[in-house]
N, C-alpha and C positions, 0 to 999 in steps of 0.2 A: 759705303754702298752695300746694300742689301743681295742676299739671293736672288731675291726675286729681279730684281734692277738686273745685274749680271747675266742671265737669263733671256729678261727679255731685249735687253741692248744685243746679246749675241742674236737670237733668233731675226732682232731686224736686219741686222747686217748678213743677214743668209738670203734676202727677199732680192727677188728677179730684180734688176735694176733697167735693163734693156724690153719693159713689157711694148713700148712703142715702136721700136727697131723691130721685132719680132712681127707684130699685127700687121706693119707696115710688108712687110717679105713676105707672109702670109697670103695676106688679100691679094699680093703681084702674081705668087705661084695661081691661086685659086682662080682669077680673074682668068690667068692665062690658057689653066685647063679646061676653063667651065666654057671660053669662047670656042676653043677647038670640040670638046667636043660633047657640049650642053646648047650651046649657040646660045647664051647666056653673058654677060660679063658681071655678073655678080662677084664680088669678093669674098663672098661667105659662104652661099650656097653650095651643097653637097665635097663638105670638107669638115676634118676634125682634126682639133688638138687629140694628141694622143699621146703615150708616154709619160716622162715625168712631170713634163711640164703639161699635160692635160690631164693629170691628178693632182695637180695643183702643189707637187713636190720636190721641182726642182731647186737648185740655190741657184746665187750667183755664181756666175762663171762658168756653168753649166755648158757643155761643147756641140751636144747632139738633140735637134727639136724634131721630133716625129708628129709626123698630120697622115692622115690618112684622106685619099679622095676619093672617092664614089662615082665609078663610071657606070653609061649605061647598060643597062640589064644585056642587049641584042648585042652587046661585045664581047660577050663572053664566046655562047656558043662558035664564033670566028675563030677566037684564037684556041679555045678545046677542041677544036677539028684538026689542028696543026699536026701533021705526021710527027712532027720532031720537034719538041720545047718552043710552046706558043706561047709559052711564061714566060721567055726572053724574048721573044718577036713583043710582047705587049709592056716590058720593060722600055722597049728601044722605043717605042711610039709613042710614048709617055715622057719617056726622056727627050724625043726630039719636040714634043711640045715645047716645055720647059725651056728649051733652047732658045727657042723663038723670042722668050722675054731675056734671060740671062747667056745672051749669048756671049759674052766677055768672061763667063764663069765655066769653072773645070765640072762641066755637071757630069757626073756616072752612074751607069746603071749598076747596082752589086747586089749581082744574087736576088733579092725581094726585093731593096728599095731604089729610089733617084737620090742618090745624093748631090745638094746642091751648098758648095760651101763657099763659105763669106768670111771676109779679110778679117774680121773681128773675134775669130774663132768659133762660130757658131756653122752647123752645117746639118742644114734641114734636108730630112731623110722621109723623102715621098713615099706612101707604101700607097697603090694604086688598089682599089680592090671594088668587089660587087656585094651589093649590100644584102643581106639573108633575111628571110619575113621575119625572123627572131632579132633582129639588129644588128647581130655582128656582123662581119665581110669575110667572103672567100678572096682570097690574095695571092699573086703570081711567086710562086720561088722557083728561080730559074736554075739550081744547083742541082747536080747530079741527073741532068738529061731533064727537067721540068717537073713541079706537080703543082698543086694547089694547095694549099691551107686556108687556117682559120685563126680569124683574132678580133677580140670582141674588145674593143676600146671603153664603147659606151657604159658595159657591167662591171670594169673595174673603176671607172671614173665616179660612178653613182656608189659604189661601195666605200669607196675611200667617203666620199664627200657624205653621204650617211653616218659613217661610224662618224665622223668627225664632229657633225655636229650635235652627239649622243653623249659627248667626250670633252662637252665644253672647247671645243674647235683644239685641242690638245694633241691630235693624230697627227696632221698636218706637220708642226713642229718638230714633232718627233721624228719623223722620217728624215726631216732636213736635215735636224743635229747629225743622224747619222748618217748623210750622205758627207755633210763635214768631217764627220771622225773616217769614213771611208777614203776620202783624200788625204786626210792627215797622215793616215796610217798603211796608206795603197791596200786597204783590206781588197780580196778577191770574191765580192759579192755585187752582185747586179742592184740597181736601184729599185729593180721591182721586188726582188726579197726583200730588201729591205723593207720596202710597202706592204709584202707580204704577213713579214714576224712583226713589225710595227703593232699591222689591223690585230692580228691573234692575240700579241699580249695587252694590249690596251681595254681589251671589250670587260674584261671582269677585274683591272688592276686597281688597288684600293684607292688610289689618289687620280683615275682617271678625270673628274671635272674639276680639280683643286688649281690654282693660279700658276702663275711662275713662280711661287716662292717654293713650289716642291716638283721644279723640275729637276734639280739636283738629285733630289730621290727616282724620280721618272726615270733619266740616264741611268745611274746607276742599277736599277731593277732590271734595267731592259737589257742591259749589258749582260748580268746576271741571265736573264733569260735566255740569250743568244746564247751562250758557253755554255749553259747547259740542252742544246738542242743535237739531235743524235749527230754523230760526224757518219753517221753509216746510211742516213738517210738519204734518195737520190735527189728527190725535188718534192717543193712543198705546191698547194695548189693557191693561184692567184682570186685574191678576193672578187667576187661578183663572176668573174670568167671561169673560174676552175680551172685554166689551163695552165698545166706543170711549167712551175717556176728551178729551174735546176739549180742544186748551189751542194751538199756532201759536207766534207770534210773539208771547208774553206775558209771560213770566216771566226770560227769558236774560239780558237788559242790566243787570237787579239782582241775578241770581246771580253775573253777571262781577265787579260793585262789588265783591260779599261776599269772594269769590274771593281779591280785591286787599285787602281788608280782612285778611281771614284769614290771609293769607301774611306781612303787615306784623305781626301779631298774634305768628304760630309765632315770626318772626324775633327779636321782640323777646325772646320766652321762651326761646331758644337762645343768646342771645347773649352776652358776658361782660363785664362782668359780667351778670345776667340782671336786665331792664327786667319787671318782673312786674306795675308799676301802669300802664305802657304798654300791657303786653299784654292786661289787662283790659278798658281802654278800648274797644279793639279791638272786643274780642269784644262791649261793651256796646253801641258802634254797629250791630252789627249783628242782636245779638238784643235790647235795651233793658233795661228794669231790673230784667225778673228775671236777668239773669244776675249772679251775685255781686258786688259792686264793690271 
């Protein structure tokens, strides 16, 4: 069996398997808020994938699916008049929506979002917000007495999915690899960094459109890239959104291991005659057992 096979057998076994369970909850929540308070029952309307899985970067197994819903404009001004945290008064009316359909579920408001979780491990995290003439949304955080933010779903979804396909659809994959090495290794890095140092090192890397048979060198590299990125840095900026992605001194010391891992890995698969059950190993230390054995 080939690199390249190795490769791309692991990246399928990374691919969403619940994309139907998912649209299906989706369209319920959206239905349910567009009827209250769109007078609407559309299933799609004024709603977005957002997060990992609306950059198209989650894996399987994946625990937390973020949407974002767009309410009307003339609901803002109500709940900014609030003497005292109208970002938790529009949390609670948002969450008591939601009730109406899952009323058998532990649904909660925390902080920014409705979390609404499901037996199967999965717990969609409603972030309610007003939509800006630039496309992003102002959204309620109801911590530390109320305020308002800002998060722009749609600039990073289109960044990602731009570079990607610049990149011979190569981005994509690579984030996932390393949301699997993230779980392998409990590395202490958000999935948007990850998205983040992905997009940067991909745009000018030499084998950025080249197949699977030089993802081997892809990991590797990137790994290398990551450990060498400053630990004194606070946050880097989110592709398309520009909004700080925080991450420091967290993630570099077990990108170096992988690094050292990977290159033991390449050596063995170059070598002659070629070690292919060693080279596996390799690569299984560092991404676990989904990667082929």
């Amino acid at each position: 069996m080939s690199v390249a096979i190795w490769f791309q057998t692991f990246c399928a076994a990374l691919q969403v398997d619940t994309v139907s369970t998912i649209s299906q909850r989706y369209g319920a929540i959206t239905t349910r808020l567009n009827t209250d308070f769109w007078m609407t029952t559309s299933n799609t309307a004024h709603s977005l994938y957002a997060g990992s899985y609306g950059r198209n970067t989650a894996i399987r197994g994946f625990s937390d699916l973020d949407m974002v819903f767009q309410l009307p404009q003339s609901l803002f001004a109500r709940y900014d008049s609030y003497a005292s945290n109208g970002q938790s008064a529009l949390i609670q009316t948002v969450k008591t929506s939601i009730e109406r359909t899952y009323s058998r579920t532990s649904v909660r408001g925390d902080g920014q979002v409705i979390q609404v979780p499901f037996t199967d491990g999965i717990t969609f995290e409603v972030v309610p917000g007003f939509q800006n003439q630039n496309g992003s949304f102002t959204y309620p955080d109801a911590n530390g007495g109320g305020r308002w933010r800002q998060t722009d779903p749609r600039a990073e979804i289109a960044a990602i999915r731009n570079r990607n396909a610049t990149v011979n659809q190569n981005l994509v994959p690579l984030s996932r690899m390393m949301r699997q090495w993230k779980a392998e290794w409990v590395v202490p890095i958000s999935g948007l960094l990850i998205d983040t140092l992905a997009y940067q090192f991909i745009e000018n890397y030499e084998h950025r459109a080249k197949s699977y048979y030089y993802y081997d060198f892809l990991c590797r590299d990137f790994f290398k890239f990551m450990s060498e990125r400053s630990r004194t840095q606070d946050y880097w900026r989110a592709p398309g959104s520009g909004h700080h992605v925080f991450g420091g001194d967290l993630f570099q010391y077990k990108a170096l291991r992988c690094y050292n891992l990977a290159v033991e890995a390449i050596n063995y698969e170059l070598s002659t005659p070629k070690r292919e059950y060693s080279a596996k190993q390799r690569w299984g230390e560092i991404f676990g057992s989904r990667f082929p054995g």
